[in-house]
N, CA, C and O atoms as CSV, one atom per row, in Angstrom:
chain,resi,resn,atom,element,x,y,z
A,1,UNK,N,N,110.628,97.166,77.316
A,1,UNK,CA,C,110.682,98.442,77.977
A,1,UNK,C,C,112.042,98.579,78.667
A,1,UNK,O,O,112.676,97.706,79.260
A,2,UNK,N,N,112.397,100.052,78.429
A,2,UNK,CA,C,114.042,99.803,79.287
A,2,UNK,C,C,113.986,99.799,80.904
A,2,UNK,O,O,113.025,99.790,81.673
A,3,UNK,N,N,114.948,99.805,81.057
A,3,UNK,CA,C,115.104,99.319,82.586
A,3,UNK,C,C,116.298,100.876,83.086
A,3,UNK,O,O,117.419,100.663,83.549
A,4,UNK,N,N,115.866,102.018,82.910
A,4,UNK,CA,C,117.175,102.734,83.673
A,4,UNK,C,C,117.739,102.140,84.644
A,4,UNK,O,O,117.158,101.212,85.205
A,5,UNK,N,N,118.946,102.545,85.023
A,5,UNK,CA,C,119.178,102.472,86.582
A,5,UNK,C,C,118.910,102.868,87.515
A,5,UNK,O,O,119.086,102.324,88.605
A,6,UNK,N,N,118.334,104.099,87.268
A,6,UNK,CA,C,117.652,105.169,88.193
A,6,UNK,C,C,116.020,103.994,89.078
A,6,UNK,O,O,115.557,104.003,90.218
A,7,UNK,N,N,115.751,103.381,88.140
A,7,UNK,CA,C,114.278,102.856,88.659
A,7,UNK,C,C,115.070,101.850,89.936
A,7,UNK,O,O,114.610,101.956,91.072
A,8,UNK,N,N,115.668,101.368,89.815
A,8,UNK,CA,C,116.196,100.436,91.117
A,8,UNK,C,C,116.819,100.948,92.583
A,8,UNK,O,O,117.317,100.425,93.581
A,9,UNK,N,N,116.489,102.295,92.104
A,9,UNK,CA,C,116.454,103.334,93.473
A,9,UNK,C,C,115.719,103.189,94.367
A,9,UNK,O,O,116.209,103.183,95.496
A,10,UNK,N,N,114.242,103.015,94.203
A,10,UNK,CA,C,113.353,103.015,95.182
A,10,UNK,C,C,112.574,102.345,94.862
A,10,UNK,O,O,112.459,102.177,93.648
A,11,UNK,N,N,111.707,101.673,95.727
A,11,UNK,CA,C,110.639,100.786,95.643
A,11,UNK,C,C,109.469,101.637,94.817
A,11,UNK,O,O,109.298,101.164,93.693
A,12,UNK,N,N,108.926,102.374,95.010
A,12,UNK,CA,C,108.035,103.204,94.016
A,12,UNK,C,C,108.648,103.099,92.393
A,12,UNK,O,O,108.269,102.532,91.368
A,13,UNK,N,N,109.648,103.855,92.717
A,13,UNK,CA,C,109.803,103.312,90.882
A,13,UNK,C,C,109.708,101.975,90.750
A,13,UNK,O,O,108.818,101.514,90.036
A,14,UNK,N,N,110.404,101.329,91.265
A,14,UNK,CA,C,110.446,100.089,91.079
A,14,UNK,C,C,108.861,98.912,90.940
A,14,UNK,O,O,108.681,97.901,90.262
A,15,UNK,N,N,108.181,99.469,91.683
A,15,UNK,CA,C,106.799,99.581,91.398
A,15,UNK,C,C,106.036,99.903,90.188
A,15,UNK,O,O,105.262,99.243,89.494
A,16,UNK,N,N,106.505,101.188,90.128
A,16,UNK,CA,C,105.729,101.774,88.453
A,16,UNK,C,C,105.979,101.175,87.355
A,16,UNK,O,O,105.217,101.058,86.394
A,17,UNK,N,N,107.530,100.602,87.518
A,17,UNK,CA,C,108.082,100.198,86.430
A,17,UNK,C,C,107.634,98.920,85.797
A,17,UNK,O,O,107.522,98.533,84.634
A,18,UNK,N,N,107.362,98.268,87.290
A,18,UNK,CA,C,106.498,97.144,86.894
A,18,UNK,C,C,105.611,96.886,86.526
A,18,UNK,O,O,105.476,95.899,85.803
A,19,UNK,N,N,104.411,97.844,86.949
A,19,UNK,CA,C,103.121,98.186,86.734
A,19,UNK,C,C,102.909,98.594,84.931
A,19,UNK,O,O,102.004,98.391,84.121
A,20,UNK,N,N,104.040,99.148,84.878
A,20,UNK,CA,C,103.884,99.513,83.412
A,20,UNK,C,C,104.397,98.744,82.495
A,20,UNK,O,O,103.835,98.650,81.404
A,21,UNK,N,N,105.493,98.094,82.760
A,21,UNK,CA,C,106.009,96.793,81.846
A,21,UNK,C,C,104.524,95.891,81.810
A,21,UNK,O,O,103.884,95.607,80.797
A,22,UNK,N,N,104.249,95.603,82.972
A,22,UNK,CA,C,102.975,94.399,82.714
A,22,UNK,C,C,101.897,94.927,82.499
A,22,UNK,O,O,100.893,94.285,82.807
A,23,UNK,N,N,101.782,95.976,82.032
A,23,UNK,CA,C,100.570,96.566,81.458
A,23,UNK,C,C,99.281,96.573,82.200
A,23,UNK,O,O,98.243,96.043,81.804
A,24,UNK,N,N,99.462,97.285,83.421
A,24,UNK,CA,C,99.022,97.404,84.851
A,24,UNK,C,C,98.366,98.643,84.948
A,24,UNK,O,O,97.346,98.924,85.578
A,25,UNK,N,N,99.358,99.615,83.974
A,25,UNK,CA,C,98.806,101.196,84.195
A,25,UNK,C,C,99.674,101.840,83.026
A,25,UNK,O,O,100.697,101.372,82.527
A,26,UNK,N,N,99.135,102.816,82.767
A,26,UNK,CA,C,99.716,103.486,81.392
A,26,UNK,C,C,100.786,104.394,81.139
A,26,UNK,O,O,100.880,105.206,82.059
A,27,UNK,N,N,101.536,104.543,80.334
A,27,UNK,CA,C,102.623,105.640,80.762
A,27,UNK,C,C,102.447,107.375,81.288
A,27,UNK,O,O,103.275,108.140,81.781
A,28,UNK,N,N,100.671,107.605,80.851
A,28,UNK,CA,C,100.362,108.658,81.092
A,28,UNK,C,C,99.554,108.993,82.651
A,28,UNK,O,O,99.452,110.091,83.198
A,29,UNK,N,N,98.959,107.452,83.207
A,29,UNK,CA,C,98.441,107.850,83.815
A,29,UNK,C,C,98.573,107.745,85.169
A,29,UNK,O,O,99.071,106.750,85.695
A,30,UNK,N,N,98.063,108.933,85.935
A,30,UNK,CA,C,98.221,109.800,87.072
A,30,UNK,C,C,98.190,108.612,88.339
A,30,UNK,O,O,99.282,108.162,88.686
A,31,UNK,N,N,97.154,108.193,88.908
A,31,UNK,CA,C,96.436,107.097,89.471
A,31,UNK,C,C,97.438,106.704,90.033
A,31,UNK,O,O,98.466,106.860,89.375
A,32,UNK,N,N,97.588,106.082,91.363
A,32,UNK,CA,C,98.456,105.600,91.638
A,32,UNK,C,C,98.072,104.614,92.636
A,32,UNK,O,O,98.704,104.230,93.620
A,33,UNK,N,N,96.764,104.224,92.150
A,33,UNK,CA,C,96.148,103.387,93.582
A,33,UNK,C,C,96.694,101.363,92.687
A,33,UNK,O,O,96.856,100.309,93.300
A,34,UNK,N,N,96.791,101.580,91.411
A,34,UNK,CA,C,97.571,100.111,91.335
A,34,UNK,C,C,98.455,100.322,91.483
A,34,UNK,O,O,98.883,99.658,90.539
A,35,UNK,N,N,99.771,100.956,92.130
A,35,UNK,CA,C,101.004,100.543,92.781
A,35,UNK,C,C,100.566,100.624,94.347
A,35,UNK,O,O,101.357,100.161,95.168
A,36,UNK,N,N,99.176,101.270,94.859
A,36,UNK,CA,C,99.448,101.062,96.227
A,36,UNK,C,C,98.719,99.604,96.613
A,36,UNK,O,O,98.943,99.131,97.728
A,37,UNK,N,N,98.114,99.115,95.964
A,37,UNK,CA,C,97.591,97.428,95.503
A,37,UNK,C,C,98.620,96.901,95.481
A,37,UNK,O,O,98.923,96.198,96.445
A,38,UNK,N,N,99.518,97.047,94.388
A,38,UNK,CA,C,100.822,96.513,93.958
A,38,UNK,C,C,101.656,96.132,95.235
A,38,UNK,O,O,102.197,95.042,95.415
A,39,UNK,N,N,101.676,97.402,96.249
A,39,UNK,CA,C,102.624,97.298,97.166
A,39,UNK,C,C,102.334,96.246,98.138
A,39,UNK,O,O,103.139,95.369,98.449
A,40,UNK,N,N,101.017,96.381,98.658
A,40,UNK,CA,C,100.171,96.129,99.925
A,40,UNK,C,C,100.433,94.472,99.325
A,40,UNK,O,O,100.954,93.791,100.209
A,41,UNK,N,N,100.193,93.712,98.060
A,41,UNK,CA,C,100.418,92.376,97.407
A,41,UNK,C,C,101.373,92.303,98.226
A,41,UNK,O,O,101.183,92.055,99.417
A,42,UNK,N,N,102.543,92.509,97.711
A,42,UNK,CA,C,104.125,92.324,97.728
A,42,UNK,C,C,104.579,92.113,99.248
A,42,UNK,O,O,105.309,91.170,99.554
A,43,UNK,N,N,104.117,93.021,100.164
A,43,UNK,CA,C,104.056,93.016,101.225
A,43,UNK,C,C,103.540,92.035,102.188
A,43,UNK,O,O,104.173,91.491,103.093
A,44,UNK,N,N,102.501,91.907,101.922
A,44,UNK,CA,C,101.416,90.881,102.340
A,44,UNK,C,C,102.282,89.348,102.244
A,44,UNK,O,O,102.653,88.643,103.183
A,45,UNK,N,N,102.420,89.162,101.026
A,45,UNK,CA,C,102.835,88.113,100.347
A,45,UNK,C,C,104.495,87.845,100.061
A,45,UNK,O,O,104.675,86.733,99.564
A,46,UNK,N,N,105.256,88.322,100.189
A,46,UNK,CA,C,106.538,88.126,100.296
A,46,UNK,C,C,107.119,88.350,101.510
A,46,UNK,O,O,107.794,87.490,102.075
A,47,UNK,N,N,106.782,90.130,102.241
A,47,UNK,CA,C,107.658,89.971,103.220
A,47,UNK,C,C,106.654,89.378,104.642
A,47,UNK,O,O,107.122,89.348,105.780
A,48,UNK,N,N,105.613,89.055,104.397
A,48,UNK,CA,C,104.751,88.765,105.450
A,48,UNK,C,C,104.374,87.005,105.388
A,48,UNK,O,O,104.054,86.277,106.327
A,49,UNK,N,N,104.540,86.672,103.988
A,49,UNK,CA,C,104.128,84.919,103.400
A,49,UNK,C,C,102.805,84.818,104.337
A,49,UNK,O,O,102.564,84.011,105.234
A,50,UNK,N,N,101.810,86.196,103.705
A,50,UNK,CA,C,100.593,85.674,103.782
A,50,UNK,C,C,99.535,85.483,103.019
A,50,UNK,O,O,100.289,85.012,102.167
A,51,UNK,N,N,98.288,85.388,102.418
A,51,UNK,CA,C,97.780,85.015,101.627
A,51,UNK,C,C,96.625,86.393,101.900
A,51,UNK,O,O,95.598,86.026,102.470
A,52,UNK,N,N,96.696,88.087,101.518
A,52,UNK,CA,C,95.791,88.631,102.514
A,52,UNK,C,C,94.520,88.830,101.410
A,52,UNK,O,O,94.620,88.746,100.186
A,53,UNK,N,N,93.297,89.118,102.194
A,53,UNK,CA,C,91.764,89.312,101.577
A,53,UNK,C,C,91.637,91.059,100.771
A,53,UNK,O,O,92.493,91.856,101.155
A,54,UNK,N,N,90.899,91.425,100.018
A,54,UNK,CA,C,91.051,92.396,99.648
A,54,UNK,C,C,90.896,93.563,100.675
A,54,UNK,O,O,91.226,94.721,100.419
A,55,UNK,N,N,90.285,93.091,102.032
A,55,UNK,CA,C,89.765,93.895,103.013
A,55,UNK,C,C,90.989,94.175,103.574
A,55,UNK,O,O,91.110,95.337,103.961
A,56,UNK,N,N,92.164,93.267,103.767
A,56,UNK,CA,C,93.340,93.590,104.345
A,56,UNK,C,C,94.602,94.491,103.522
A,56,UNK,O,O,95.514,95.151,104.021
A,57,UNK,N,N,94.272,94.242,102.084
A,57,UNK,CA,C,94.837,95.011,101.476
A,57,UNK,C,C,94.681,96.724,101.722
A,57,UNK,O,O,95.627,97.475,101.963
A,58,UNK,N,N,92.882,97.231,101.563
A,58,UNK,CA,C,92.845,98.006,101.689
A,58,UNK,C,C,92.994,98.750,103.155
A,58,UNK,O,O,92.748,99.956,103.144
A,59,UNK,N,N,93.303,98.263,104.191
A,59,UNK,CA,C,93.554,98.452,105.522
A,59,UNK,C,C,94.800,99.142,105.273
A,59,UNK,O,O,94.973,100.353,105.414
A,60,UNK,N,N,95.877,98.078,104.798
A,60,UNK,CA,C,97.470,98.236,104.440
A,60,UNK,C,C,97.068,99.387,103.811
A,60,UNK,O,O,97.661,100.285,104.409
A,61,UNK,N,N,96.367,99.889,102.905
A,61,UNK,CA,C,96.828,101.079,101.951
A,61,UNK,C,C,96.393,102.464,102.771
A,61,UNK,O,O,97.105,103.467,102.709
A,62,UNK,N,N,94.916,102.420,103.696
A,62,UNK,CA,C,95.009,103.005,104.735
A,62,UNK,C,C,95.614,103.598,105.778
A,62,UNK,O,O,95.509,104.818,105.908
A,63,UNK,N,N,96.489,102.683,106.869
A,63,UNK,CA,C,96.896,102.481,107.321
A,63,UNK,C,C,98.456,103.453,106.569
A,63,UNK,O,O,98.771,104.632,106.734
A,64,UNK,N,N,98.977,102.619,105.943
A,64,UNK,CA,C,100.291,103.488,104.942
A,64,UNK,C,C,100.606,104.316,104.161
A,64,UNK,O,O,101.736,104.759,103.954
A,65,UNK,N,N,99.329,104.674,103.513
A,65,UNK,CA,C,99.502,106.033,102.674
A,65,UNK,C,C,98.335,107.046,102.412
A,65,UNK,O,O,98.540,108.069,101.760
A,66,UNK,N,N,96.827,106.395,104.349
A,66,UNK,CA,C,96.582,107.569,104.541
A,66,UNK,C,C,95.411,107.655,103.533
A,66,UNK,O,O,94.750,108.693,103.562
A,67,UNK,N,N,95.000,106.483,102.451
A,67,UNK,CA,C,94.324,106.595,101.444
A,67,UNK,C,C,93.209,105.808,101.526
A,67,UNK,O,O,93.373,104.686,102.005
A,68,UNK,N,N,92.222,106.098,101.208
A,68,UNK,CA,C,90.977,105.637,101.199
A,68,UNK,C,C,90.524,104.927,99.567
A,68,UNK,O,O,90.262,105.569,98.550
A,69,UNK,N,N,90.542,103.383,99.740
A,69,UNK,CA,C,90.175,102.720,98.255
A,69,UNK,C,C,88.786,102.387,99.070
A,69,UNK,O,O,88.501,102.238,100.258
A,70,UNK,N,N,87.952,102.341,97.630
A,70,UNK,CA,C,86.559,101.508,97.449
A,70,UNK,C,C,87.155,100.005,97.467
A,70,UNK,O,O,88.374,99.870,97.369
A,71,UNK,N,N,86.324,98.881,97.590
A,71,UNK,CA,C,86.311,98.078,97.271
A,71,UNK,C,C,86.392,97.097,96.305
A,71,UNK,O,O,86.918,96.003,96.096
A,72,UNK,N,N,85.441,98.169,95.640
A,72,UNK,CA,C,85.177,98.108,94.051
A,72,UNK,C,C,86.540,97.849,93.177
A,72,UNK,O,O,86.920,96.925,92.457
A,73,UNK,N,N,87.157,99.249,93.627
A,73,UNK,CA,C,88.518,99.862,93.011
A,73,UNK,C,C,89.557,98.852,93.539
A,73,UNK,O,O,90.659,99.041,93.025
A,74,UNK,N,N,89.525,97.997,94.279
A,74,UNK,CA,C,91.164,97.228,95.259
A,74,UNK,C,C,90.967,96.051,93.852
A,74,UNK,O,O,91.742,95.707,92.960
A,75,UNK,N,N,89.374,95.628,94.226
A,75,UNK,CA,C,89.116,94.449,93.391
A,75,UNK,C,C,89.537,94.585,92.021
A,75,UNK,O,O,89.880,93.700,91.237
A,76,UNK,N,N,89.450,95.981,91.833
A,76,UNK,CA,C,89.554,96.335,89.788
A,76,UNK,C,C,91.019,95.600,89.714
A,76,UNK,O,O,91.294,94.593,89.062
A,77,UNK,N,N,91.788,96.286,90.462
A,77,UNK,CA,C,93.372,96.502,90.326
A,77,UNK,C,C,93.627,94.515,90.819
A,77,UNK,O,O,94.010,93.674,90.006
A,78,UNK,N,N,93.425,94.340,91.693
A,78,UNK,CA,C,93.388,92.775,92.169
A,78,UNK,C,C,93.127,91.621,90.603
A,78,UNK,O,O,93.786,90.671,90.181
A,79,UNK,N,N,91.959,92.240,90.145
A,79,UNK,CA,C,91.307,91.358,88.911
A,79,UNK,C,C,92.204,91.644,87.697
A,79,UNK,O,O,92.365,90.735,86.883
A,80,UNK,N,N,92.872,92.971,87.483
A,80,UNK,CA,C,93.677,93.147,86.392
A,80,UNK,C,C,95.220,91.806,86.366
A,80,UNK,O,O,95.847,91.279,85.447
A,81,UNK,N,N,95.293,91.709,87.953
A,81,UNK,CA,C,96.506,90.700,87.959
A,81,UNK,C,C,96.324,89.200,88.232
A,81,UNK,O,O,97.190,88.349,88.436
A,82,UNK,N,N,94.840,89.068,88.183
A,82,UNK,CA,C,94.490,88.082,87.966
A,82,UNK,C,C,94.073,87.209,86.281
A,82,UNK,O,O,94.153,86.114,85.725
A,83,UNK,N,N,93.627,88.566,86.069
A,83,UNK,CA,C,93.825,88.162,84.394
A,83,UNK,C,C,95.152,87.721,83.201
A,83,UNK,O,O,95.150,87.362,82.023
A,84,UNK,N,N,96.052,87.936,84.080
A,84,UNK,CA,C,97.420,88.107,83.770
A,84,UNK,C,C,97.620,86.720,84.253
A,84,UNK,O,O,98.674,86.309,83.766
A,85,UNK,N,N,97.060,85.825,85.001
A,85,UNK,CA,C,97.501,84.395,85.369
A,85,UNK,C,C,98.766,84.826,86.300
A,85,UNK,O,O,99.701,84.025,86.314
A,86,UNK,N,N,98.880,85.916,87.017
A,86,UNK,CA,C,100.067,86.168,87.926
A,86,UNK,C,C,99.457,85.892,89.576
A,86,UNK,O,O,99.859,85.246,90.544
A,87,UNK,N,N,98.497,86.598,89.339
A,87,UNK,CA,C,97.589,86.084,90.770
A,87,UNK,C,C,96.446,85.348,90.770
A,87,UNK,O,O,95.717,85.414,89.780
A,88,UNK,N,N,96.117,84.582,91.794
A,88,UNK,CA,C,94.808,84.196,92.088
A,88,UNK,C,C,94.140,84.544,93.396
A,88,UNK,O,O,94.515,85.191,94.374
A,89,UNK,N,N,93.177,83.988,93.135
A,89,UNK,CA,C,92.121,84.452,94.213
A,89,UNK,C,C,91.452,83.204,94.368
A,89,UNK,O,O,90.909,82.633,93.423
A,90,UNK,N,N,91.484,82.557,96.081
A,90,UNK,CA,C,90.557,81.359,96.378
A,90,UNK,C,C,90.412,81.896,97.770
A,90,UNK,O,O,91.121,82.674,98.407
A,91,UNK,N,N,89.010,81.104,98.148
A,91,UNK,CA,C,88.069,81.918,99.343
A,91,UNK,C,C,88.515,83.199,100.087
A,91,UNK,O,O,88.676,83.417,101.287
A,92,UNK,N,N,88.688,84.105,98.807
A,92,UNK,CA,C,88.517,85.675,99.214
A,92,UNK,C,C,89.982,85.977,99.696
A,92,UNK,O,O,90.267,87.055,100.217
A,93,UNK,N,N,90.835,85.039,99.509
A,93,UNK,CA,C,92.714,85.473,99.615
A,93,UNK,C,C,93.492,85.406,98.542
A,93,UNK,O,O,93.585,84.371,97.883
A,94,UNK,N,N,94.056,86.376,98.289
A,94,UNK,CA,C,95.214,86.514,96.893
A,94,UNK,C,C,96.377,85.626,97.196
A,94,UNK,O,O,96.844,85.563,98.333
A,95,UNK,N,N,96.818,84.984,96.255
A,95,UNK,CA,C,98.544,84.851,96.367
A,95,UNK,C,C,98.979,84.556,94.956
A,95,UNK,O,O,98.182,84.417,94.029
A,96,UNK,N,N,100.547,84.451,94.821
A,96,UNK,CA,C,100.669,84.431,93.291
A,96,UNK,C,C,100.434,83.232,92.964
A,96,UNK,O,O,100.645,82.358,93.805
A,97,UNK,N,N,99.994,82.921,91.808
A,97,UNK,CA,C,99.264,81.889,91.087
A,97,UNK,C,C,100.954,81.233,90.938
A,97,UNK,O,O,101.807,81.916,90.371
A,98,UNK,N,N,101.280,79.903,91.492
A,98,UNK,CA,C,102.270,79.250,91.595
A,98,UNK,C,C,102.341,78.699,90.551
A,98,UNK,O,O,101.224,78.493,90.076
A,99,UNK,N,N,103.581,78.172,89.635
A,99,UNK,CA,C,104.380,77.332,88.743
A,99,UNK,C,C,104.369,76.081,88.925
A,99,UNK,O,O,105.122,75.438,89.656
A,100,UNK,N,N,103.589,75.732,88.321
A,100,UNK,CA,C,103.141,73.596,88.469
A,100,UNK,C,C,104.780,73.333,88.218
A,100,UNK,O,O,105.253,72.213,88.414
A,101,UNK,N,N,105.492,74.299,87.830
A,101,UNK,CA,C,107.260,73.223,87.472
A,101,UNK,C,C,107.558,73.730,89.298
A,101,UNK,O,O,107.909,72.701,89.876
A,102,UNK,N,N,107.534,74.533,89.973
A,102,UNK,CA,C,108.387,75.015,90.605
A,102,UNK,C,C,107.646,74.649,92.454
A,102,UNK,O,O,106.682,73.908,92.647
A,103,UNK,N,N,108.380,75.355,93.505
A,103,UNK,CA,C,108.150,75.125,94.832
A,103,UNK,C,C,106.924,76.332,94.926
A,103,UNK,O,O,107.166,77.426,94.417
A,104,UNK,N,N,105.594,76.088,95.602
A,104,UNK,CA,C,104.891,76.931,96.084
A,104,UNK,C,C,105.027,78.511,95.701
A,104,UNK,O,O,104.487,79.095,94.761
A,105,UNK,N,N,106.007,79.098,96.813
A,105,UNK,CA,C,105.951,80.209,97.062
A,105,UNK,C,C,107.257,80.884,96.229
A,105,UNK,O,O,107.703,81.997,96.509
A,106,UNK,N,N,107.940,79.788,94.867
A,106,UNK,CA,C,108.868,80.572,94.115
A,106,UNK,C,C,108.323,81.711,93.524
A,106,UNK,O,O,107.297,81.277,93.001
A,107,UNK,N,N,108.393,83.042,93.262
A,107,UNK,CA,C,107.808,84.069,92.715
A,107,UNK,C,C,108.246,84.535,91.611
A,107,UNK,O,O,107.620,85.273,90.849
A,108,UNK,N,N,109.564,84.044,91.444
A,108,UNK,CA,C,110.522,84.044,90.293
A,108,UNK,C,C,109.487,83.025,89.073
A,108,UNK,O,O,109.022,83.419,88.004
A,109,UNK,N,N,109.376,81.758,89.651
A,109,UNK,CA,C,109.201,80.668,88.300
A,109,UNK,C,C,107.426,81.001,88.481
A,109,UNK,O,O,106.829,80.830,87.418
A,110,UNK,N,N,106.780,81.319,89.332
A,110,UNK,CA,C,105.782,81.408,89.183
A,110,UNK,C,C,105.612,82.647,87.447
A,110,UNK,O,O,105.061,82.524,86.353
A,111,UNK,N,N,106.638,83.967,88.289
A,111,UNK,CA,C,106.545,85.141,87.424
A,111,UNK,C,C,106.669,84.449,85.785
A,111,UNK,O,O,106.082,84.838,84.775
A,112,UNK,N,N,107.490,83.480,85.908
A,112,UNK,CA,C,108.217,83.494,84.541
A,112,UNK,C,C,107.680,82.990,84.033
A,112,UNK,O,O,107.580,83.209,82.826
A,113,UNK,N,N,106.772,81.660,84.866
A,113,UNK,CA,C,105.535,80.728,83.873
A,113,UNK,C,C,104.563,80.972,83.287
A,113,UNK,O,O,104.269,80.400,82.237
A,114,UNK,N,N,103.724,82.037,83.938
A,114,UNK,CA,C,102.359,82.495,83.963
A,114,UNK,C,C,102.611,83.772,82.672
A,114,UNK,O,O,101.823,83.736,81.727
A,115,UNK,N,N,103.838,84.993,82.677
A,115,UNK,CA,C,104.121,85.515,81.509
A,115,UNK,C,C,104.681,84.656,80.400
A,115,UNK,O,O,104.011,84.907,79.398
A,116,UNK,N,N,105.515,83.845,80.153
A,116,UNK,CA,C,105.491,83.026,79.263
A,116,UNK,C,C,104.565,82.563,78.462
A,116,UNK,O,O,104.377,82.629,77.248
A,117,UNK,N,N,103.871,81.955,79.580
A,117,UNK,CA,C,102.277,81.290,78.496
A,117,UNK,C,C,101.782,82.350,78.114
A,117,UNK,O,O,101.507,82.369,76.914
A,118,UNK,N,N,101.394,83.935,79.120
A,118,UNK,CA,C,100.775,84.379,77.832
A,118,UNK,C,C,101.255,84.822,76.739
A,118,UNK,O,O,100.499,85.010,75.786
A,119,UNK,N,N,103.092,85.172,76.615
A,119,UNK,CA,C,103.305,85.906,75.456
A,119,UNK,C,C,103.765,84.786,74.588
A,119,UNK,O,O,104.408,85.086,73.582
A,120,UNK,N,N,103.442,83.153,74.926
A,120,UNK,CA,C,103.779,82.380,74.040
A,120,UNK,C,C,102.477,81.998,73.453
A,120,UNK,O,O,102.581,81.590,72.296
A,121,UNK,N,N,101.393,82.017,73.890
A,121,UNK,CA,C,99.650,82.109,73.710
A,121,UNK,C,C,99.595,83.394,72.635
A,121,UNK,O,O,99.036,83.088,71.583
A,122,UNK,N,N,99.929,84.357,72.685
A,122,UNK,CA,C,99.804,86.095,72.110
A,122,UNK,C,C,100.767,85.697,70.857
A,122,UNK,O,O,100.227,85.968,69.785
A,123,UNK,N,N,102.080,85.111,70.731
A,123,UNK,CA,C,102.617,84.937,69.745
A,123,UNK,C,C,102.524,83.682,68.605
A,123,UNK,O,O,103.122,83.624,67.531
A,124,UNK,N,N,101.337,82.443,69.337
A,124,UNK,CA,C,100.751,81.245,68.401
A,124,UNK,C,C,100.269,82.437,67.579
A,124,UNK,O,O,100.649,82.896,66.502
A,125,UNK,N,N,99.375,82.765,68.379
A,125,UNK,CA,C,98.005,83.938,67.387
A,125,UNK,C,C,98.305,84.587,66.735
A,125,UNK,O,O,97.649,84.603,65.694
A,126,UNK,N,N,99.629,85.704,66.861
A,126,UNK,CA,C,100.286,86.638,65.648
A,126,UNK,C,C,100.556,85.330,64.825
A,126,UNK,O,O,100.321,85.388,63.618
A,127,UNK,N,N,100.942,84.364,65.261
A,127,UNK,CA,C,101.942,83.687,63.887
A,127,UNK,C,C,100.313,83.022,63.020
A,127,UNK,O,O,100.185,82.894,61.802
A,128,UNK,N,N,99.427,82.751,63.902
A,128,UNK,CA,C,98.311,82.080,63.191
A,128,UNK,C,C,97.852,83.073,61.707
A,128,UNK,O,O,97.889,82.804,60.506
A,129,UNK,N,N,97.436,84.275,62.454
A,129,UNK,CA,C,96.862,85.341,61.685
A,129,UNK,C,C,97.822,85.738,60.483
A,129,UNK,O,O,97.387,85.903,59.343
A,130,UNK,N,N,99.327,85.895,60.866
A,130,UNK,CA,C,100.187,86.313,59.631
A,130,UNK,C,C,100.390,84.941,58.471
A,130,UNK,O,O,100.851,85.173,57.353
A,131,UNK,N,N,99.987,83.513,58.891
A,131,UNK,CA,C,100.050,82.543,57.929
A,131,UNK,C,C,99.133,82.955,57.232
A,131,UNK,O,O,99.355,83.406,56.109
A,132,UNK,N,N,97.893,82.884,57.761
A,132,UNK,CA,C,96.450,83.320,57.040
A,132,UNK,C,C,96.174,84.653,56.539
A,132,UNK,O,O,95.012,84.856,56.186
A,133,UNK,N,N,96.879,85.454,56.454
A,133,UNK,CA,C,97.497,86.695,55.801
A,133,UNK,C,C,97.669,85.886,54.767
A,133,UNK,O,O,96.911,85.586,53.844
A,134,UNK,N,N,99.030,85.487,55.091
A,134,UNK,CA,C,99.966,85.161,53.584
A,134,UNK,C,C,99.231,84.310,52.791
A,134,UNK,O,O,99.304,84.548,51.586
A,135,UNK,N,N,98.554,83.399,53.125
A,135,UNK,CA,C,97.573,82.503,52.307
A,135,UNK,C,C,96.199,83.031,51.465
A,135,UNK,O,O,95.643,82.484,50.512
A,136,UNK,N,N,95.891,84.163,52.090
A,136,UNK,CA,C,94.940,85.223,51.542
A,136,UNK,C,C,95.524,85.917,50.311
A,136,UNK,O,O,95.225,85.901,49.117
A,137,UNK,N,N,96.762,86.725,51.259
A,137,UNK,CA,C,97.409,87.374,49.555
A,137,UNK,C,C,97.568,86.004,48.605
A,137,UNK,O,O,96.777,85.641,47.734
A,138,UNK,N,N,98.280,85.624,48.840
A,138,UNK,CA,C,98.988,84.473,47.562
A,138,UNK,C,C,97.784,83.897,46.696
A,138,UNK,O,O,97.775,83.862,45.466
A,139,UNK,N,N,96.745,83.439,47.555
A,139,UNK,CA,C,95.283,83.039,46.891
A,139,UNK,C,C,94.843,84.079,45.998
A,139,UNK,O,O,94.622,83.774,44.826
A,140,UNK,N,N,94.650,85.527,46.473
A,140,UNK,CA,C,93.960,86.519,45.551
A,140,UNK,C,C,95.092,86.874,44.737
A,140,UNK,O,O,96.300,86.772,44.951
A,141,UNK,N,N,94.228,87.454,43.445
A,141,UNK,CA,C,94.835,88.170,42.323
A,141,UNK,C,C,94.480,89.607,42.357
A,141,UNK,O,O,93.412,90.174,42.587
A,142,UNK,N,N,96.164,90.228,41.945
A,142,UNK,CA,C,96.064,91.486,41.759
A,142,UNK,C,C,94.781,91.957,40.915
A,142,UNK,O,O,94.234,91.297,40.032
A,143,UNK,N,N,94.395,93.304,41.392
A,143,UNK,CA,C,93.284,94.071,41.047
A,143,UNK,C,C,93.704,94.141,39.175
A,143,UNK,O,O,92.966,94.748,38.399
């Protein structure tokens, strides 16, 4: 996905952009309660180095933009970046799921480990399926 220059203007883009590179939220859609998740993370956890509960998240999103999340809904957006191996969740506090190579709270090697494996996991499997393609054609005979 490109990277304008324009997105490194503001934290919101800079937000979306992310949200949408990691396949967080869609290019069409409206919603904007996973970047205010997104933010309240980032916040919490970088400029605060705390580990916060989903209850504190949604306070932060309260509190800052005035918005009212379900629970339900913090957790949806929380669980989407947990599936991603970018975050975890232990006794009811988020933080980013750390890099067994790297220091704790690197966010960089954490980022880079946890996407790696999966698009190196996502690309065994294309390569599995296109061998077994090719072994299918080559086996069968034209009609």
């Amino acid at each position: 996905m490109d990277l304008p220059p324009s997105v490194l203007l503001t934290k919101r883009s800079m937000l979306r952009w992310f949200a949408l590179a990691f396949g967080l939220i869609s290019q069409k859609e409206s919603r904007s309660t996973a970047l205010l998740v997104l933010d309240a993370l980032f916040y919490f956890l970088v400029s605060k180095k705390r580990h916060p509960s989903s209850e504190e998240i949604r306070e932060f999103i309260k509190h800052n933009y005035q918005v009212q999340v379900s629970d339900k809904l913090a957790r949806y957006h929380l669980n989407k970046l947990i599936s991603t191996g970018l975050l975890a969740r232990k006794k009811g506090r988020y933080f980013f799921n750390p890099s067994p190579y790297a220091e704790r709270d690197d966010l960089q090697a954490s980022f880079d480990y946890w996407v790696k494996k999966t698009v190196q996991d996502s690309l065994d499997e294309i390569r599995k399926v296109m061998e077994k393609l090719a072994e299918s054609y080559s086996a069968s005979q034209p009609p």
